[in-house]
Steps between C-alpha positions, in 0.01 A plus 500: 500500500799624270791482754713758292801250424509486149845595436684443810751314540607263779752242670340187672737269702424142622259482215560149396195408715228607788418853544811643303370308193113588559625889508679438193242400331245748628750790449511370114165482414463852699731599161821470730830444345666297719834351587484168659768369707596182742748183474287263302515620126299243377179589740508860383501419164182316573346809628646716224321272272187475705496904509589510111236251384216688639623809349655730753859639451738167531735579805909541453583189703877510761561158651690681760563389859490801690690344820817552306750758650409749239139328393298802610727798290557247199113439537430865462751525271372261230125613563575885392701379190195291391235782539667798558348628804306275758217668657339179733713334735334194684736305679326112570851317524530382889483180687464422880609210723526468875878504651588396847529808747864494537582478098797571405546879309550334166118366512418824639670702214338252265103582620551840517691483121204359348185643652655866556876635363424381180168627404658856716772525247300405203281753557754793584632344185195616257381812741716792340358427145112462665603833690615662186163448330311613782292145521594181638356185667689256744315192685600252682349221566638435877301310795401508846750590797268384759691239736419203465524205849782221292687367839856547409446634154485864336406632188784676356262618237292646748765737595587588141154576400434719795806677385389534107144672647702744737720549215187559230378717756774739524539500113162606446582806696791587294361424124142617510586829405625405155178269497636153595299284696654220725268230628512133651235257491463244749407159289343248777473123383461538154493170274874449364713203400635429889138499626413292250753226519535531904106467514243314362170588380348365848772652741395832311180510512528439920772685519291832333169400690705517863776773436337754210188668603452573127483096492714477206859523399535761237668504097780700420239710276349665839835635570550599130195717507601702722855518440349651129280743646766664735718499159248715378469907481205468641645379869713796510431542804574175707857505568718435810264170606472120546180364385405153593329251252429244719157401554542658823748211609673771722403509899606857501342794268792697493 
């Protein structure tokens, strides 16, 4: 199926590794031109050079952290000076970690920096020029907000990502008439460098068998693929939701 994404152009955060690198790469060979951005330089060269050597448009690469006071608006910023216009925003820079209840506001301020003000104000950052052009695509790549029973503990996370899908929500409403689409997508376990080096091969495999009715934990590609089809003209009309990818991990459908 041609996607209709030769020619675009887009901005991919936290694509060092995991699902922002799998989009970037699937986004390239989809005839994407892409800007790739995250701290570690050296690991997006390596996926710059993956992406160039099999012949897809190399990638401008920003090591940028984006947790800097200005890192979203200098992000932007250095993205529309490389290509000119940026059509594709998919924001996969996060993190999550369980606080105690009664954390201080700085660790509050913190989880709700990385997993929800930042990818807000990059995107509100790049919207005027999508808006301008009539066409735009922003995804996040978020998380559940189901509570979770941790005696004592909360995921500040949590909070922040329920607040990035109200947020998409209400966004959708507002762009769609000038044909930008705002979507999150719900990753469940899906294989990445923490799972990998918390849990071995065994603990995995049980692990997947006992929690994931799918029975496996997925690859950063099954996110990717649909991250690239909702970049596409042809889901014009999904906008405004939160799509899980979770081999039905959830307890709750909606």
């Amino acid at each position: 199926m041609d996607l209709q994404l030769s020619g675009k152009t887009a901005l991919v955060t936290g694509a060092s590794q995991g699902i922002g690198r799998a989009t970037a790469k699937l986004l390239a060979a989809e005839g994407v031109q892409t800007v790739i951005a995250a701290r570690r330089g050296e690991l997006l060269n390596d996926v710059a050079d993956d992406i160039a050597a099999r012949g897809y448009p190399r990638p401008v690469v920003i090591a940028h952290d984006i947790m800097a006071t200005d890192g979203p608006e200098s992000l932007a910023a250095k993205a529309l000076q490389a290509l000119g216009t940026i059509d594709i925003l998919i924001n996969s820079a996060g993190g999550s970690r369980k606080v105690d209840l009664y954390a201080d506001a700085e660790t509050w301020d913190e989880g709700m920096n990385m997993n929800f003000n930042t990818q807000r104000r990059l995107a509100h950052k790049l919207l005027p020029q999508m808006i301008d052009r009539n066409w735009g695509r922003i995804i996040t790549i978020s998380g559940k907000n189901e509570p979770e029973k941790h005696p004592g503990k909360i995921n500040v996370a949590m909070s922040a990502k329920a607040a990035i899908h109200a947020w998409s929500k209400g966004l959708s409403n507002e762009v769609s008439q000038h044909g930008v689409t705002v979507n999150c997508l719900g990753p469940g376990k899906i294989m990445s460098e923490q799972i990998r080096n918390n849990y071995d091969e065994e603990r995995r495999r049980k692990y997947a068998e006992e929690e994931i009715p799918i029975g496996y934990i997925g690859e950063p590609e099954d996110m990717a693929v649909v991250a690239t089809f909702l970049c596409s003209p042809l889901a014009r009309y999904v906008t405004g939701v939160l799509i899980p990818v979770d081999g039905s991990f959830r307890k709750y459908a909606f």
